[in-house]
C-alpha positions in Angstrom: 45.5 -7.3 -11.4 41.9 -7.8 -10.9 39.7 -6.0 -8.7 35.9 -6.8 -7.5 33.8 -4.1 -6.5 31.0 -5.0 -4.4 27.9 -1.4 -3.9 29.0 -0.2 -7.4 25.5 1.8 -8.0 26.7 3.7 -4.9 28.7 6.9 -4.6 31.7 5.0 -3.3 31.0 2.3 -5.7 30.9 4.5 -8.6 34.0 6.8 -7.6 36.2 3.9 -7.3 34.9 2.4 -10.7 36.0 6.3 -12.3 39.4 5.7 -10.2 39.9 1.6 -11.8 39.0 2.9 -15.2 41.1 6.1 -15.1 44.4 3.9 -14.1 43.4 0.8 -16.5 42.8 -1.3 -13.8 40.7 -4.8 -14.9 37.6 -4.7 -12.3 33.6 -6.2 -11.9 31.2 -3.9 -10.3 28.4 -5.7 -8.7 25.5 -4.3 -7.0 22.3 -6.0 -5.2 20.6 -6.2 -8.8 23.4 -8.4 -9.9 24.4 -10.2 -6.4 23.2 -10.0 -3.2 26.3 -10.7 -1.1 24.6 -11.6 2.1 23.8 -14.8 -0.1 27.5 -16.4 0.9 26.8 -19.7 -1.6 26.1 -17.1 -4.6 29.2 -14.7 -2.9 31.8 -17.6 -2.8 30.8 -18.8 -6.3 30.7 -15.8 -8.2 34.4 -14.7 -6.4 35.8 -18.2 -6.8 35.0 -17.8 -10.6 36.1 -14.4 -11.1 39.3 -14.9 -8.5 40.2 -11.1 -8.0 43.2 -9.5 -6.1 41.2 -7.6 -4.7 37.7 -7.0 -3.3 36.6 -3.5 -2.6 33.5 -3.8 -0.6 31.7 -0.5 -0.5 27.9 -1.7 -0.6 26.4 -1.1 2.8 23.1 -0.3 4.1 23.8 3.5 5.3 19.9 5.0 5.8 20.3 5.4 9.8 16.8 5.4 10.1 16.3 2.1 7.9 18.7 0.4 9.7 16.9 1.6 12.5 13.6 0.6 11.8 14.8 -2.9 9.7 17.7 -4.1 12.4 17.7 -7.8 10.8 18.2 -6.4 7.1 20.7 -4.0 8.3 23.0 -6.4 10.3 22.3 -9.2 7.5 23.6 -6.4 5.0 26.0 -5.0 7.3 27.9 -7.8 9.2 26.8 -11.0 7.7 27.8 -9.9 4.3 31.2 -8.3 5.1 32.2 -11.4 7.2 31.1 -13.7 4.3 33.2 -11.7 1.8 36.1 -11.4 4.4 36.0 -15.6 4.6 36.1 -15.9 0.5 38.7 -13.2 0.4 40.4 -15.6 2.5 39.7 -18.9 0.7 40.9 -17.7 -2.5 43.7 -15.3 -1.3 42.3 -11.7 -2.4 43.1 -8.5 -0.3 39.4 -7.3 0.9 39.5 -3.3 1.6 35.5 -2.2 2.9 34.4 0.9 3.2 34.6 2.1 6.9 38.6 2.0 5.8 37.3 5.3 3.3 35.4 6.7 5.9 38.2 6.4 8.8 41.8 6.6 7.0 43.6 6.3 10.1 42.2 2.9 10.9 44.0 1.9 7.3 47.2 1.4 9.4 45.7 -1.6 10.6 45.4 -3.5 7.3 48.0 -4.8 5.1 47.5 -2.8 2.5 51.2 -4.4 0.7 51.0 -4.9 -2.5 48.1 -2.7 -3.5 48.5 -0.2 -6.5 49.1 3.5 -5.7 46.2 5.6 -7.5 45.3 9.0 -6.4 41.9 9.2 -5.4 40.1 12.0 -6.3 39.0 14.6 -3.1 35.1 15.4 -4.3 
């Protein structure tokens, strides 16, 4: 199983990377300084070479008051990104998990989450 960890500089990011590495799990960590995901040609290539199982999305822009004050940056970060990983996901048949589904566990129900490995997350 391969995993592709999109935000890994971030706390999320860098949990889940402690969490992979713990269980022996093969994963890339990417942040911005290594891709910027909102850039879907660089995006598709980069996951149609590596061809994970699964993409665990956890960059975001978070600053409220950034997003707040840079509204194009934060929606291209926000939305245009996720959807662009959510389309190569689906070209190349990976399971995508983002991080809203860390953040609000009971929306998990809603995604297929079949197939994934069972790893115990650690409560920090």
């Amino acid at each position: 199983m391969k995993v592709f960890i999109t935000g890994a500089d971030g706390a999320l990011g860098t949990a889940m990377q402690t969490v992979l590495r713990r269980e022996n799990i093969t994963f890339r960590a990417t942040d911005i300084k290594q891709l910027d995901i909102a850039d879907y040609a660089a995006t598709h290539a980069a996951l149609s070479n590596y061809r994970p199982d699964i993409i665990l999305h956890c960059a975001a822009m978070s600053n409220v008051d950034a997003c707040e004050q840079n509204q194009g940056l934060a929606h291209r970060v926000n939305a245009l990104s996720t959807m662009g990983l959510a389309t190569v996901a689906r070209k190349i048949g990976a399971k995508m998990l983002s991080d809203w589904q860390a953040f609000y566990p009971l929306l998990i129900r809603t995604v297929d989450c079949s197939g994934l490995p069972q790893v115990s997350l650690p409560l920090c």
